[in-house]
mmCIF file of the C-alpha atoms, coordinates in Angstrom:
data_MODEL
# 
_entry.id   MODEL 
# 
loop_
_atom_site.group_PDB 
_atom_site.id 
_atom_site.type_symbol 
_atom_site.label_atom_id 
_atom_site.label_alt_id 
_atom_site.label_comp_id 
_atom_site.label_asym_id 
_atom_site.label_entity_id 
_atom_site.label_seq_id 
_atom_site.pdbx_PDB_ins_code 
_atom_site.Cartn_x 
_atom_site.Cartn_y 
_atom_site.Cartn_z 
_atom_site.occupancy 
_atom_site.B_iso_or_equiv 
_atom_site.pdbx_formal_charge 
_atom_site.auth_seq_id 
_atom_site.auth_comp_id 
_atom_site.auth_asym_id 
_atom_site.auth_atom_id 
_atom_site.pdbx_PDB_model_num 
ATOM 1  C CA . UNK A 1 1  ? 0.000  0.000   0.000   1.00 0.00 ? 1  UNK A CA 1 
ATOM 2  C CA . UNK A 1 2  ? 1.292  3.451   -1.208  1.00 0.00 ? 2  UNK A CA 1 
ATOM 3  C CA . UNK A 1 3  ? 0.447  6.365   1.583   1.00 0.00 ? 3  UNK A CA 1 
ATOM 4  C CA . UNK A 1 4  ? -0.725 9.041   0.040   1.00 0.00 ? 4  UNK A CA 1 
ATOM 5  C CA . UNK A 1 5  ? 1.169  12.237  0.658   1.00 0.00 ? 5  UNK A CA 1 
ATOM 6  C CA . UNK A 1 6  ? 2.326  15.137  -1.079  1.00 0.00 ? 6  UNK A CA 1 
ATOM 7  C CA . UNK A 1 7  ? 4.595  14.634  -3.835  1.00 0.00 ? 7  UNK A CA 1 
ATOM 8  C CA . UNK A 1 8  ? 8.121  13.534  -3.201  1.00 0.00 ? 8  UNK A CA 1 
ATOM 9  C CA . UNK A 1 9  ? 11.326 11.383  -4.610  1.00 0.00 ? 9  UNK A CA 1 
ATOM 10 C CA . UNK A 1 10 ? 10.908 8.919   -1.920  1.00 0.00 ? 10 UNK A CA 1 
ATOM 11 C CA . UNK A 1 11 ? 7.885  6.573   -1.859  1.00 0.00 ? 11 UNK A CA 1 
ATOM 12 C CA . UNK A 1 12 ? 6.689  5.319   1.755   1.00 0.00 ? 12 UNK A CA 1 
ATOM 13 C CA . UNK A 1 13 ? 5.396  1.489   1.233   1.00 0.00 ? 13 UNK A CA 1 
ATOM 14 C CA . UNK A 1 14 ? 3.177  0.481   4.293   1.00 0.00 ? 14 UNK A CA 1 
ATOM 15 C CA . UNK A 1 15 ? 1.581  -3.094  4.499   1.00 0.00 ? 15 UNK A CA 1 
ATOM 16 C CA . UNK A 1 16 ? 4.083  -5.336  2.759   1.00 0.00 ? 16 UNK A CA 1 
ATOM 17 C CA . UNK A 1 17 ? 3.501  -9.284  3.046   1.00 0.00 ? 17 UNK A CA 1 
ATOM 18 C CA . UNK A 1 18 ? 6.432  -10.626 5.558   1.00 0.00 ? 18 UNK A CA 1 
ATOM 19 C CA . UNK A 1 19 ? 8.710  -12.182 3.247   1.00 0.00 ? 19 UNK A CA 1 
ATOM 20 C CA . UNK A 1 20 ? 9.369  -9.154  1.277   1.00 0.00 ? 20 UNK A CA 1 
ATOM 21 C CA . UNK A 1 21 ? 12.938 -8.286  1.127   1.00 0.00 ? 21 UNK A CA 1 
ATOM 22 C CA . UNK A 1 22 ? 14.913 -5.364  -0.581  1.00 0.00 ? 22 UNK A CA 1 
ATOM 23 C CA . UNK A 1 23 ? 15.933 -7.772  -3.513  1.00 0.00 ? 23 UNK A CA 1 
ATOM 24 C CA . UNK A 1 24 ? 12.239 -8.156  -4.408  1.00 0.00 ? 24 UNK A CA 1 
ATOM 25 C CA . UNK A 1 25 ? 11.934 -4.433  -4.341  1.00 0.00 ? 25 UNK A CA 1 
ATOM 26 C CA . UNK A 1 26 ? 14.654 -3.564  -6.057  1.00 0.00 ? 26 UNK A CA 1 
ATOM 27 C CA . UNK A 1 27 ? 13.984 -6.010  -8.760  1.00 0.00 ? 27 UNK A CA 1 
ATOM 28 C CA . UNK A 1 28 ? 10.340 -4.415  -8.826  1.00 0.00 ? 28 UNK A CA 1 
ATOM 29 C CA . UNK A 1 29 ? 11.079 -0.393  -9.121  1.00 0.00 ? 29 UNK A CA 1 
ATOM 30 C CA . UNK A 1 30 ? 14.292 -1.157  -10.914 1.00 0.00 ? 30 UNK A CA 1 
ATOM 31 C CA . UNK A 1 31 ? 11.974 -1.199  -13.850 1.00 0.00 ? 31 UNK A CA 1 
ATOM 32 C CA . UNK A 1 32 ? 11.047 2.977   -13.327 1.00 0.00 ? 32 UNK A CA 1 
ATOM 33 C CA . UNK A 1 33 ? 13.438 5.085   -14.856 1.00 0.00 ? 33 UNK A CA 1 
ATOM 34 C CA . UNK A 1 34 ? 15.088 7.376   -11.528 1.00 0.00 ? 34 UNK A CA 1 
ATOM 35 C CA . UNK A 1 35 ? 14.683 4.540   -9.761  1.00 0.00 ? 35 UNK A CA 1 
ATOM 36 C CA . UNK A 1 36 ? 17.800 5.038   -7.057  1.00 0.00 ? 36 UNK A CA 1 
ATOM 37 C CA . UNK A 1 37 ? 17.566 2.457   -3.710  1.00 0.00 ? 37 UNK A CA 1 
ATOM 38 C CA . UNK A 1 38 ? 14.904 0.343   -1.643  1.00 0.00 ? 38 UNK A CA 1 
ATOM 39 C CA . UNK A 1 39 ? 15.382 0.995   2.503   1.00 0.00 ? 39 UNK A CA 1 
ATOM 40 C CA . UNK A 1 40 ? 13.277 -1.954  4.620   1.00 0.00 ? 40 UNK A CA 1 
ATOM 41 C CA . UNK A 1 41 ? 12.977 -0.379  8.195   1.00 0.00 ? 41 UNK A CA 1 
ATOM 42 C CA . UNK A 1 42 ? 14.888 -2.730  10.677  1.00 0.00 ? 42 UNK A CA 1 
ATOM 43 C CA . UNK A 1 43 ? 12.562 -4.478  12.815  1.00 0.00 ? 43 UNK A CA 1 
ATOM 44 C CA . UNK A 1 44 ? 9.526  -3.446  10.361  1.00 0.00 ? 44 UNK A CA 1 
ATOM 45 C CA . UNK A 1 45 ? 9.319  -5.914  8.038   1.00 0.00 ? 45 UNK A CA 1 
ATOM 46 C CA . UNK A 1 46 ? 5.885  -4.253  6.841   1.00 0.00 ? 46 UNK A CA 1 
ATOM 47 C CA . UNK A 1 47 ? 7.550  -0.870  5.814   1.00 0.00 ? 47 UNK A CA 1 
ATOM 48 C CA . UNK A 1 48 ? 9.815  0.151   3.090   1.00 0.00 ? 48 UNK A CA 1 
ATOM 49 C CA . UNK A 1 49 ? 11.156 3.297   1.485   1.00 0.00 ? 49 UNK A CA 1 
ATOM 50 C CA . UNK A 1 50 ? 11.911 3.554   -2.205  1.00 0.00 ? 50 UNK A CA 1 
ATOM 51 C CA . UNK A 1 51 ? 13.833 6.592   -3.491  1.00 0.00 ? 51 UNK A CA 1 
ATOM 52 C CA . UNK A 1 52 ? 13.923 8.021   -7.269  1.00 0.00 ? 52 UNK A CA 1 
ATOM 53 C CA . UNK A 1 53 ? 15.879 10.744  -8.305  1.00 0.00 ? 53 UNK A CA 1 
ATOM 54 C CA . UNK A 1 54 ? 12.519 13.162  -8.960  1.00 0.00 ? 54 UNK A CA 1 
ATOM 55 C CA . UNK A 1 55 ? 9.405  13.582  -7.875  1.00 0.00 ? 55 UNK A CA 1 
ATOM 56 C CA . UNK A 1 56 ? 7.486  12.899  -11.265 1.00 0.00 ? 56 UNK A CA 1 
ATOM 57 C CA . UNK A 1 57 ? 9.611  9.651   -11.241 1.00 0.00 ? 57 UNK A CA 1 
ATOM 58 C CA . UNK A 1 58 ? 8.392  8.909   -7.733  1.00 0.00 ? 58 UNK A CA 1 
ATOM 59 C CA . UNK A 1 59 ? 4.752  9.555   -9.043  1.00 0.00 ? 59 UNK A CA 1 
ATOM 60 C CA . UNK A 1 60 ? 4.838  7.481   -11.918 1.00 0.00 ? 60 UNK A CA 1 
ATOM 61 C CA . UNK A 1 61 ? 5.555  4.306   -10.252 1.00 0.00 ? 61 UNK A CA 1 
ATOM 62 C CA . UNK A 1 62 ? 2.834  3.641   -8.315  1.00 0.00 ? 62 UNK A CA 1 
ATOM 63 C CA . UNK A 1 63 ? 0.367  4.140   -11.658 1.00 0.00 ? 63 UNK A CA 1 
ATOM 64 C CA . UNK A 1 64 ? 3.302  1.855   -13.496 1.00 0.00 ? 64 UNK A CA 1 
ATOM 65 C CA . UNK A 1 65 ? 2.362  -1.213  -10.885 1.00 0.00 ? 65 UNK A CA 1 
ATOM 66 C CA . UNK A 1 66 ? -1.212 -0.897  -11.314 1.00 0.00 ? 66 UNK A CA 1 
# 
């Protein structure tokens, strides 16, 4: 689940399944153009940050996976 927020490079991903890891992420946005790094938080296996180099960039993803 995407939060929705005003715009910015980073996307904040809430609600992941538990076996998602930043391989799996990476492999997934690596796919935008701008896409830059995946951040899991430690101990939150549920939340993940994903940062492009733009804000358009960061917008475009979310409408890419759906």
């Amino acid at each position: 689940q995407l939060s929705e927020n005003p715009p910015n490079h980073i996307l904040f991903l809430t609600n992941l399944p538990e076996e998602t890891n930043e391989l799996m992420l990476s492999m997934l946005f690596n796919q935008f153009p701008g896409f830059k790094e995946v951040r899991l938080v430690p101990g939150r296996h549920d939340i993940a940050f994903v940062e492009f180099d733009t804000e358009v960039q960061a917008g475009a993803a979310p409408e890419g996976l759906e």
